[in-house]
C-alpha positions as CSV (number, residue, x, y, z in Angstrom):
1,X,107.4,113.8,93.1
2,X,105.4,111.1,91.0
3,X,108.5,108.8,90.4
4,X,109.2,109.4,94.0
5,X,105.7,108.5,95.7
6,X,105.4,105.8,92.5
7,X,108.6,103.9,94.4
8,X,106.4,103.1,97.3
9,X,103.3,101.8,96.1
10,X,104.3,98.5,95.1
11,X,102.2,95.4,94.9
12,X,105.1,93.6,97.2
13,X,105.1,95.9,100.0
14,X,101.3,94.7,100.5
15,X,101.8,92.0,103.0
16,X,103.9,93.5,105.0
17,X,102.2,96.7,105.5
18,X,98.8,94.6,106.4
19,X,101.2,92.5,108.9
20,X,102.3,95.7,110.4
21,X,99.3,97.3,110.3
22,X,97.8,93.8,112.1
23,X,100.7,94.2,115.0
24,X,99.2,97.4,115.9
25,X,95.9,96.5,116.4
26,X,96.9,93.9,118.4
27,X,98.7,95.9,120.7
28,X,96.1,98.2,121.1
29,X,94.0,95.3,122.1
30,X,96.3,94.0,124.6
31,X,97.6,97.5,126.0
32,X,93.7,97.7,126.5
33,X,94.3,101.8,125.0
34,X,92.2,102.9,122.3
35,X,88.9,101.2,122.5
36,X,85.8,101.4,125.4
37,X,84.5,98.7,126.3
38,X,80.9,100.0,125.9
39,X,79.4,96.2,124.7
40,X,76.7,96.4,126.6
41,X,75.6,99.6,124.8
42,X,74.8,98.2,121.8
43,X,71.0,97.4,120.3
44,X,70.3,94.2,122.4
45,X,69.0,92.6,119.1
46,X,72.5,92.8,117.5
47,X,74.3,89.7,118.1
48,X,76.7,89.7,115.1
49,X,78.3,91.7,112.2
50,X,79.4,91.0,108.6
51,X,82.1,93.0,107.6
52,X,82.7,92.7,103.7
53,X,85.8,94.2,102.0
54,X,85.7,97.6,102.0
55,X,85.3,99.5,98.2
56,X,88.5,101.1,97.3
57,X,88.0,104.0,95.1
58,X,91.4,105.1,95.2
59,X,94.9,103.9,93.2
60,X,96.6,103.3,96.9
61,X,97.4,99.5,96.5
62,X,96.1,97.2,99.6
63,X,94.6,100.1,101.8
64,X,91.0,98.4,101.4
65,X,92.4,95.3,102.7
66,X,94.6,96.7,105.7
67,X,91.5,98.4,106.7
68,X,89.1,95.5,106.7
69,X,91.5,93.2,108.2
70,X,92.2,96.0,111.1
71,X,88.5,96.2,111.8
72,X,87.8,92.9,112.1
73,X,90.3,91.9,114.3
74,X,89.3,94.1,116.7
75,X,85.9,93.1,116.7
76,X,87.0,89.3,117.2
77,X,89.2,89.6,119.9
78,X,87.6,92.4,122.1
79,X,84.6,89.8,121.7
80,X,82.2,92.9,120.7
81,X,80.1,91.0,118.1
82,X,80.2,87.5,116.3
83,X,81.6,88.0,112.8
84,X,80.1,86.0,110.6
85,X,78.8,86.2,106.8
86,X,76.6,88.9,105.0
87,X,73.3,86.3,105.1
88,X,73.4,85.1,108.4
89,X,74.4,88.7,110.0
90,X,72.2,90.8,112.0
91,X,74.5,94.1,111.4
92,X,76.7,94.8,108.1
93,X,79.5,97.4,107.9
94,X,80.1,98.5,104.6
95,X,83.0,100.6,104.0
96,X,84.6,103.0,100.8
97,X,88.2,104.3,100.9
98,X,87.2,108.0,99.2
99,X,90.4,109.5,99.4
100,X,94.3,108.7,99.7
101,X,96.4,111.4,99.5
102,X,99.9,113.2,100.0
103,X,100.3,116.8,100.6
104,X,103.5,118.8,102.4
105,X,102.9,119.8,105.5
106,X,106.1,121.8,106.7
107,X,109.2,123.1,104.9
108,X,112.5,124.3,105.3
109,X,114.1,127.5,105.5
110,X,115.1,127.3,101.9
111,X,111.2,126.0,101.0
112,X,111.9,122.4,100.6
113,X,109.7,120.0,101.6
114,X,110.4,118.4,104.9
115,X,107.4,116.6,106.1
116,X,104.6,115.0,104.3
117,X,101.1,114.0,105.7
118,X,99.6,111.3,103.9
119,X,95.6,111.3,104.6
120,X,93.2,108.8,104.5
121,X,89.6,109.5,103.8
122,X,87.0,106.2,104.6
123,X,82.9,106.2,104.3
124,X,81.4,104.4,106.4
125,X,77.8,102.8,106.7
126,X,76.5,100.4,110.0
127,X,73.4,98.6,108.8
128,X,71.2,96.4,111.3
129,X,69.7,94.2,109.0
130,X,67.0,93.3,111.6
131,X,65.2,96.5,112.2
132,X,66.4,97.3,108.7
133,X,68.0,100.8,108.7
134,X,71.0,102.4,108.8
135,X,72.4,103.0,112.2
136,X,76.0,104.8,111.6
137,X,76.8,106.7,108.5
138,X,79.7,109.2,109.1
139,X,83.1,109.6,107.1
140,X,86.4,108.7,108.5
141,X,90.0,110.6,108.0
142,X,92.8,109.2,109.9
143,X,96.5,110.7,108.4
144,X,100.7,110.0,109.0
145,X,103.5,111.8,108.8
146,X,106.7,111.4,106.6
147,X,109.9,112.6,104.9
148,X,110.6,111.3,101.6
149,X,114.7,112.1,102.2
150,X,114.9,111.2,106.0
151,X,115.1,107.7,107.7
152,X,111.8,107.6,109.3
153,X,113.8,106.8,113.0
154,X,115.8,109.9,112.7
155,X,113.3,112.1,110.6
156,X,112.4,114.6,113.4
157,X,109.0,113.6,112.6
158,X,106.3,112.6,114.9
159,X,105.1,110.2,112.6
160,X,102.0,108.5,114.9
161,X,101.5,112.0,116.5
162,X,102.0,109.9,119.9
163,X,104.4,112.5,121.2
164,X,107.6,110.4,120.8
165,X,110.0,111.6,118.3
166,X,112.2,108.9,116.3
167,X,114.6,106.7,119.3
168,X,112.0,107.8,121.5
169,X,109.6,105.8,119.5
170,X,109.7,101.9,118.9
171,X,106.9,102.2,116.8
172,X,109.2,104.6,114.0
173,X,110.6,102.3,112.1
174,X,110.6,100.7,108.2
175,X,109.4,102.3,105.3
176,X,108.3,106.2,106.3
177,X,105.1,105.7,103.6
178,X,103.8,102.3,104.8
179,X,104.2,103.6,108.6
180,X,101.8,107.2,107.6
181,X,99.7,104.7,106.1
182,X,99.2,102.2,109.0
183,X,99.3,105.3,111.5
184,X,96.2,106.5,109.6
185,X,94.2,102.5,109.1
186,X,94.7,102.9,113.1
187,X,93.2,106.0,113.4
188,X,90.6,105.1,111.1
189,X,89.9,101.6,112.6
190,X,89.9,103.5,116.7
191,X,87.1,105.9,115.9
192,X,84.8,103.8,114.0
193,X,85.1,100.9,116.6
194,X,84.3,103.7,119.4
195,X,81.4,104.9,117.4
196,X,79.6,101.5,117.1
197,X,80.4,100.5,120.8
198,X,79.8,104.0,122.4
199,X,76.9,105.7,120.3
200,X,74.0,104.7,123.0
């Protein structure tokens, strides 16, 4: 199992998992699904947001990035706040990837793995740096499916949990790891983005 899951954490599969992972907030963003459009909910003080790199405490390679990069775009192009720098910022988001981890999920008649879920654990803190206090501090799990044996387009697996099973699914394709993992940034990214927008 090591030398297995050790085969997908490479330092070259980085970009293109934050590319892929960049795709699909975009297209949440201009399927309009995912994300309220609450805006005029938040603190009227607020104008802007810093959003620094979030801490990863974990040995998954490029997970910290992925999920700053995902909540950041959505914040610039749904127009919710200004994103600007830590010192000139009325709100800061600071973020710490706790957790990755693999575990099997189901098995086969004959106990062998078949499915793996792969589940991401993220704190995360919303400071208004106006009034000075905290106004969101919650933890985050967002998790993907996968087979390490089966091609993740004809894996049986409903790897986003969308409902959509393999040729079904357009979105279950390329490495079965790097999809669980951008499955779960999106997860991630959707909840914490309708928590700030949606919590007055």
């Amino acid at each position: 199992w090591e030398s297995g899951k050790g085969r997908y954490i490479e330092k070259s599969m980085n970009m293109e998992l934050k590319k892929s992972i960049s795709a699909i907030v975009s297209l949440l963003i201009i399927s309009g699904c995912g994300f309220y459009s609450f805006k005029g909910s938040l603190p009227a003080h607020i104008k802007s947001i810093s959003i620094p790199i979030f801490v990863n405490e974990t040995a998954e390679f490029g997970v910290a990035e992925a999920i700053t990069d995902g909540v950041t775009a959505v914040f610039i192009e749904e127009n919710i706040l200004k994103v600007v720098d830590e010192d000139n910022a009325h709100s800061v988001i600071h973020g710490t990837i706790k957790k990755v981890n693999d575990q099997p999920y189901t098995y086969s008649e004959i106990e062998e793995v078949q499915e793996y879920r792969l589940n991401i654990t993220v704190a995360v803190e919303w400071y208004d740096s106006i009034e000075e206090k905290v106004r969101l501090s919650k933890s985050y799990s967002g998790w993907g499916a996968y087979s390490l044996t089966e091609d993740v387009s004809s894996d049986g697996i409903d790897n986003d949990g969308d409902g959509l099973l393999d040729a079904e699914d357009p979105d279950e394709t390329g490495d079965p790891r790097d999809l669980a993992v951008k499955v779960a940034v999106e997860k991630i990214t959707t909840d914490l983005i309708n928590d700030i927008i949606s919590m007055w």
